[in-house]
N, C-alpha and C positions, 0 to 999 in steps of 0.2 A: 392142110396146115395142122389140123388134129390129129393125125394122125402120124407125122414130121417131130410134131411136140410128145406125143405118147412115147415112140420110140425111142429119143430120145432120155426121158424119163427112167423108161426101163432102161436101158443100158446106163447110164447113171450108180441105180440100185442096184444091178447084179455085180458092176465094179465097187460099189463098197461092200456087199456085203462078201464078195470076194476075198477083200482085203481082211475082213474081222473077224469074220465066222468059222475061214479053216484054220483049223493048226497045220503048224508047221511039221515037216517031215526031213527026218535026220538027212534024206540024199538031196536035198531041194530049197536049198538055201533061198531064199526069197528077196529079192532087190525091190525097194519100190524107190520113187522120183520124190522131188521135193514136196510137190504137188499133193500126190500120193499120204504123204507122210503127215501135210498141214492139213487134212481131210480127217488125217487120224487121228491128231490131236482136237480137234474141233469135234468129232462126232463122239469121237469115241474113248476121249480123257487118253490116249494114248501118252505111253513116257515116251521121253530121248532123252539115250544113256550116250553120254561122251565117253570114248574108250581113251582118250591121252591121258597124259598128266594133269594133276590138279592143277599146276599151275597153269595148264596151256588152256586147261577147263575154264578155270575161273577168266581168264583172259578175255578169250573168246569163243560161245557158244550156242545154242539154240535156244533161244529162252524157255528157261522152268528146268533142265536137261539135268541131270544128274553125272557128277562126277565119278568116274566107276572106272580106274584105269585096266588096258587086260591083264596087268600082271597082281593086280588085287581081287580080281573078280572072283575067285574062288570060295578065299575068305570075305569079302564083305559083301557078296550078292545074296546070300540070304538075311542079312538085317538091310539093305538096301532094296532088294525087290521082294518084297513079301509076296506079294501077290503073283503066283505063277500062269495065274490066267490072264493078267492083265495086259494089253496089246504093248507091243513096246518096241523102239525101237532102237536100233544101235547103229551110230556115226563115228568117223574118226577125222582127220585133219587135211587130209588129200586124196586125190581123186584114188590112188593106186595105194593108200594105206590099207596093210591088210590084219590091221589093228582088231576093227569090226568084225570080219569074218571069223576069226579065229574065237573073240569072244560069243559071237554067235552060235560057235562049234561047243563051247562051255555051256553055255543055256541050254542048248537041247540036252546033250548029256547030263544037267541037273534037273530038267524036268519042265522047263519055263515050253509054253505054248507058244500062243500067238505073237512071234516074236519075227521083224523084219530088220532087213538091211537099207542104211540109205544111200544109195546106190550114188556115185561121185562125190559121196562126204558134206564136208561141210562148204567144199566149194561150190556144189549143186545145187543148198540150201541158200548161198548167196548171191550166186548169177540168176537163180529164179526172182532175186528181189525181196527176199524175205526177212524180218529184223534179224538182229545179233545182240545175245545181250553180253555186258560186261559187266563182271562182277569187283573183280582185283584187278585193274589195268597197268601190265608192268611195261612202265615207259621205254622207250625202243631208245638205247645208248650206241652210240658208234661203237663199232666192234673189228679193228682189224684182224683182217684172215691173211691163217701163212699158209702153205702149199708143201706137201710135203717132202719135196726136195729142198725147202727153209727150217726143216725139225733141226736138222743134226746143228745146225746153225745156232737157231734160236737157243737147244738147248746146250751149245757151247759157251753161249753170253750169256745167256739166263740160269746160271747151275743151280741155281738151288728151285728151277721152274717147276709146276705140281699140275702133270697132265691128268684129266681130268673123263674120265670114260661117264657118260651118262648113257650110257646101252642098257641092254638087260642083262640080269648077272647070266642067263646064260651064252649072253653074246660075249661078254666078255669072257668068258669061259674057254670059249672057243678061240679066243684067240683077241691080244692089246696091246698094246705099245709098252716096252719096258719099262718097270714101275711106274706106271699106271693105276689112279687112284679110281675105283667105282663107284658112283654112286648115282644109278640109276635114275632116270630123268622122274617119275614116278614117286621116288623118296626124295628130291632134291631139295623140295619146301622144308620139310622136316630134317634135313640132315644137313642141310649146308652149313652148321656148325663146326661141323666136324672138320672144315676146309678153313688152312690156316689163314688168315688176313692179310700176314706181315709176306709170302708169298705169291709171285705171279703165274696166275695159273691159265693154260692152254685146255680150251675145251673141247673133246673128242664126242661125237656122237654117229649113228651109223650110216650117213649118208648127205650129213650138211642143212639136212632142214629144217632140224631141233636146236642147233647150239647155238643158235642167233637170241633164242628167247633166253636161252639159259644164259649165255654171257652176260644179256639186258639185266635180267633176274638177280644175278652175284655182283652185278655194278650198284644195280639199285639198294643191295643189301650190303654198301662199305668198302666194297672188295675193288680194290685200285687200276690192280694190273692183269688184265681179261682178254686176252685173244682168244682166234676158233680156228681148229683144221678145218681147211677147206674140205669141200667135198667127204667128210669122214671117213669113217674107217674102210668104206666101198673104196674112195677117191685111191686110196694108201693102197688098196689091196690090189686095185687094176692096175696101180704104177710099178707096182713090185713084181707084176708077171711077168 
């Protein structure tokens, strides 16, 4: 039995200090579980960095996590993560977001260390059972979705309709819907001013699983008339092959 319980023990300690001790190495991206993850924050003051939007951050997220989306990371991670030694890790919003990794790919190349992935997101962190905290909860509005064999439609009856790209300015780059207006999911909190009121506007995002919150988000802020592409700009681009 003493000896049942010892080995256990030890293996215990060489998996944390597994976990805290080595740095990370630029070819060897590091995934750990939820499990994993709530070990780190518990022993070892570990952060969790949320890579979405602030809005989707503050919504819903790990509690204590910081907001740090990937296309900000460059500029605000050095007033945001001072500490380059300090264990941390980095989530995103679905299982196959490669939101994290990419920001992870950032971190190394500016220097940060002991720095992991959580490996199935933040849905990982929920099916193990673990809280959520909310900070801004944008209430969930009905949101009718059109399909994009209903665009040329909609926007025959809707003409003065104001579609609405929340991509990244280099997705949109690459290719958006005729005047198409962008303003990246990222800067939406701060900029949805800029989006007229008295106008109905059709929201584009790049695969359907962002514009649900964002429509919520412009209903919640006045804005009348809010539908969403189905399926985004993916949905558009596999119909058109």
């Amino acid at each position: 039995m003493f000896f049942k319980h010892s080995k256990f023990c030890i293996t215990s300690i060489l998996l944390l200090f597994s976990l805290i001790v080595l740095p990370a190495k630029a070819d060897t991206p590091r995934y750990i579980n939820a499990g994993e993850t709530l070990t780190l924050i518990k022993k070892n003051k570990a952060l969790t960095v949320d890579t979405m939007s602030y809005i989707e951050c503050m919504d819903h997220r790990i509690p204590g996590s910081i907001c740090l989306a990937l296309e900000e990371f460059d500029k605000s991670a050095p007033s945001l993560l001072k500490d380059k030694k300090r264990t941390t890790v980095f989530y995103c919003e679905s299982k196959n977001c490669q939101r994290a990794g990419e920001v992870y790919k950032k971190a190394l190349a500016m220097g940060y260390e002991n720095i992991y992935i959580l490996k199935g997101g933040l849905p990982e962190w929920k099916n193990a059972g673990y809280e959520i905290e909310t900070i801004k909860r944008i209430k969930r509005m009905p949101v009718v979705s059109i399909k994009i064999n209903q665009l040329e439609k909609i926007k025959a009856e809707k003409k003065n309709i104001l579609i609405l790209d929340v991509r990244t300015e280099a997705m949109f780059k690459e290719g958006h819907i005729e005047g198409a207006m962008n303003i990246p999911m990222y800067m939406l909190h701060k900029s949805f001013h800029a989006i007229p009121k008295n106008r109905p506007v059709l929201v584009v995002d790049e695969s359907g699983k962002r514009s649900f919150i964002a429509c919520s988000f412009l209903i919640n802020n006045g804005f009348r008339d809010v539908q969403r592409l189905f399926g985004g700009m993916a949905f558009k681009e596999n119909k058109t092959k």
